[in-house]
C-alpha positions, -999 to 999 in steps of 0.1 A, spaced: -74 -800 468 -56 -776 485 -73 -744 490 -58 -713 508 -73 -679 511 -51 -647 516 -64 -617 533 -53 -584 544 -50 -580 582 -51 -547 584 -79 -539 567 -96 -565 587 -109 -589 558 -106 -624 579 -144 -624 587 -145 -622 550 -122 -650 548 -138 -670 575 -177 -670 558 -159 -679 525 -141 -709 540 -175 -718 561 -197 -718 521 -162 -740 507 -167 -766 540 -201 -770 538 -207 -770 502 -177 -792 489 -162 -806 525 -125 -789 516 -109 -777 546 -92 -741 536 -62 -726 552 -56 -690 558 -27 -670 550 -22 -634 560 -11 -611 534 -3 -577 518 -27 -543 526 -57 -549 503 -49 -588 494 -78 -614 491 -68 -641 468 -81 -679 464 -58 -704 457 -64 -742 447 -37 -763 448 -11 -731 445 -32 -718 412 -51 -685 414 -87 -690 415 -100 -659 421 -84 -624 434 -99 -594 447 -77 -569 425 -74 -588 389 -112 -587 394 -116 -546 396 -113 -547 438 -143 -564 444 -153 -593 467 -165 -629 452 -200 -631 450 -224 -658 476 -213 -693 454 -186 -676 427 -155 -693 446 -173 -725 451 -184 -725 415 -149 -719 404 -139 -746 427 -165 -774 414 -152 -766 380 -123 -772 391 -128 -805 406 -150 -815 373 -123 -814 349 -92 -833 377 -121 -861 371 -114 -861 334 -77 -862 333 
């Protein structure tokens, strides 16, 4: 799976970024590449599909375990197909 997070430089979200790709290692062993992006961007992508995005979700952050969640769901149903 292919997972890339996209983060606003300027306001300086890459720690954000950086803890989020840390809990995706650790917990599910996926290497996650960063892209920098527009003022106020922090989007999750798997595999070029939107998994979670700071501003469809009212401009908040994902919560401790929400992306990885998301992710294992994910991964769950590729099994099935």
């Amino acid at each position: 799976m292919d997972i890339t997070i996209v983060y606003c430089r300027t306001c300086n979200y890459m720690p954000m970024a950086a803890a989020l790709a840390r809990e995706i290692k650790e917990t599910l062993g996926l290497a996650v590449k960063y892209e920098a992006g527009r003022s106020g961007i922090f989007d999750v992508t798997a595999d070029g599909e939107m998994v979670f995005s700071k501003r469809a979700e009212g401009d908040r952050f994902p919560k401790k375990g929400e992306v990885v969640a998301l992710l294992k769901s994910r991964m769950e149903k590729g099994k099935g197909q």
